[in-house]
Structures are given as structure tokens and as C-alpha cells.
C-alpha positions as CSV (number, residue, x, y, z in Angstrom):
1,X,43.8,64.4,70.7
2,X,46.5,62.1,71.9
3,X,49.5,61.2,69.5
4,X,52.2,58.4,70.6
5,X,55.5,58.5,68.9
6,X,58.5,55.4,69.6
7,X,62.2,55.5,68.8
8,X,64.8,53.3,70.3
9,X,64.4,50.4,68.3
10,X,67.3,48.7,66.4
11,X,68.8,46.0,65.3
12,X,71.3,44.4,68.8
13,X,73.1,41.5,69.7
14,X,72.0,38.8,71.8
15,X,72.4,39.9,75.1
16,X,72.4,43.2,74.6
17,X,70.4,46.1,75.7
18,X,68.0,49.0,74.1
19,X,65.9,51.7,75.4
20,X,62.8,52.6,73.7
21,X,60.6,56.2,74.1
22,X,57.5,57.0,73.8
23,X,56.5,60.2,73.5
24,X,53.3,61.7,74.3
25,X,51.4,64.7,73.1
26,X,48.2,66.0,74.1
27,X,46.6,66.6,77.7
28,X,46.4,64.5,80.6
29,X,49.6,62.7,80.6
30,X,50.0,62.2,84.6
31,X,46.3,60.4,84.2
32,X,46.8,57.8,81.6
33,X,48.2,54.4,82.5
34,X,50.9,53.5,79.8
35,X,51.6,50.5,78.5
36,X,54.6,48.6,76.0
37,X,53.2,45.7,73.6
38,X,55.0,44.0,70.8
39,X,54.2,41.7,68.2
40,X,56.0,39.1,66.6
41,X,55.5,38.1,63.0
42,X,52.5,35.6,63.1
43,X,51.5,36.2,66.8
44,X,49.4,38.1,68.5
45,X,50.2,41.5,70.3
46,X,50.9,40.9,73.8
47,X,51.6,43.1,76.9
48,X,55.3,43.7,77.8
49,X,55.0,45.9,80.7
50,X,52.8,48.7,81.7
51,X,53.0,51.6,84.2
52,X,49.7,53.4,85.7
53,X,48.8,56.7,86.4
54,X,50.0,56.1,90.4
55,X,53.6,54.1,89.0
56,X,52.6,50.6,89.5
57,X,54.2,48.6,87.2
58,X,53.7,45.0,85.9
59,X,55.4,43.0,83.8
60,X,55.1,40.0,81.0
61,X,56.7,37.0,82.9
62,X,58.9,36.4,79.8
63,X,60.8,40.1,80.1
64,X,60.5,40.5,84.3
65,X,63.9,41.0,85.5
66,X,65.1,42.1,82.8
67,X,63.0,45.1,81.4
68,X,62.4,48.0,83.4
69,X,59.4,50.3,82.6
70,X,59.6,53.8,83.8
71,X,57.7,57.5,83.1
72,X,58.6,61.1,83.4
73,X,55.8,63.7,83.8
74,X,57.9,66.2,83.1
75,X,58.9,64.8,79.6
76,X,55.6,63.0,78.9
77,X,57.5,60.4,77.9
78,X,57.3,56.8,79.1
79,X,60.1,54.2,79.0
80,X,61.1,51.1,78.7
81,X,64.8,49.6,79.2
82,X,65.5,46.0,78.1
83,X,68.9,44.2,79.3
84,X,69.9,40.6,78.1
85,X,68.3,40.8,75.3
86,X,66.9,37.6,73.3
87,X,65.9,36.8,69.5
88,X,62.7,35.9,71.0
89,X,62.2,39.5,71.7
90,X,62.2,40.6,68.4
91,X,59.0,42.5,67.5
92,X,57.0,45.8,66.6
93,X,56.9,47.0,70.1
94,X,54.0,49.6,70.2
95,X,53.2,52.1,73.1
96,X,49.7,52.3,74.7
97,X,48.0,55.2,76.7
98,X,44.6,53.8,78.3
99,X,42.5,56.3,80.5
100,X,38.5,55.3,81.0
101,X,37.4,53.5,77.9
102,X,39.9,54.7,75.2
103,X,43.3,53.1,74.3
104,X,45.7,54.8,72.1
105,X,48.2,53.2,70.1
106,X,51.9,54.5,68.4
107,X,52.9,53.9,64.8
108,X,55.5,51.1,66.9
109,X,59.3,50.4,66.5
110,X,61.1,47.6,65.4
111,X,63.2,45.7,67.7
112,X,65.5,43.5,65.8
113,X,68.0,40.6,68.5
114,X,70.5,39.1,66.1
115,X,73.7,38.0,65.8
């Protein structure tokens, strides 16, 4: 059984940065592509950025050039590294592991860009 766990979220400034894990447990890791969503109060979820099995990656036009998604087999832990930070990225940002036809989700992380 696969279990997703996040930390890195907080409360930052505009314009400043955060770096969220996800760790995974379970088997398989290298064959699952990964993926960060979020979701604002009264919106839907939406992809942020997402890494596959082989390492390409592919970003949300609203966070490319300034996010940076990144995994480590070793660790089983996938990343994702925001810069310039904006309110309008403030959101439950959830991790995703997808391999065939199942998708599992983490318990998310609040991510919190206030002055």
C-alpha cells in the first residue's frame, strides 16, 4: 500500500521561497510518476508540476520559472521548490503518485503567502 506524507508548508512573505516533501512509502517508487496539486479555497485542485518515472517534468504556466520539481530514488521523496512566492499561491498543496490506473493522494500541506 502506498502512503504519501508532505511537510514544508508555512506561512512566508511575498516573495519568498518554501520547499515542500513528499515522502513515499511502499514499493515501486522509481515507477510512479509524481505529481504536486493545490487547492485554493473555493477552486478546484489543479496541477502544479509533476515529474515521471523517466524525470520529465511539466509545469502549471502560473508557477514555471519559478518552481522547480525534483525526485530522489534514494530518499523516495519527491520535491518541489517554489521562489518568488505570490498570495495567489496559497493553497493545500497535495502530492500525487500515479502508476497504471491508480492515483494516490497525501493528507496535503498548507501553504500560506502573506505579508
Amino acid at each position: 500500500q502506498v502512503q504519501l506524507v508532505e511537510s514544508g508548508g508555512g506561512l512566508v512573505q511575498p516573495g519568498g521561497s518554501l520547499r515542500l516533501s513528499c515522502v513515499f512509502s511502499g514499493s515501486g517508487f522509481r515507477f510512479y510518476h509524481m505529481g504536486w496539486y493545490r487547492q485554493a479555497p473555493g477552486k478546484q485542485r489543479e496541477l502544479v508540476a509533476s515529474i515521471t518515472s523517466g524525470g520529465t517534468v511539466n509545469y502549471a504556466d502560473s508557477v514555471k520559472g519559478r518552481s522547480t520539481i525534483s525526485r530522489d530514488s534514494a530518499k523516495k521523496t519527491v520535491y518541489l521548490q517554489m521562489n518568488s512566492l505570490k498570495p495567489d499561491d496559497t493553497a493545500v498543496y497535495f502530492c500525487n503518485a500515479k502508476i497504471n490506473q491508480r492515483d494516490y493522494w497525501g493528507q496535503g500541506t498548507q501553504v500560506t503567502v502573506s505579508s
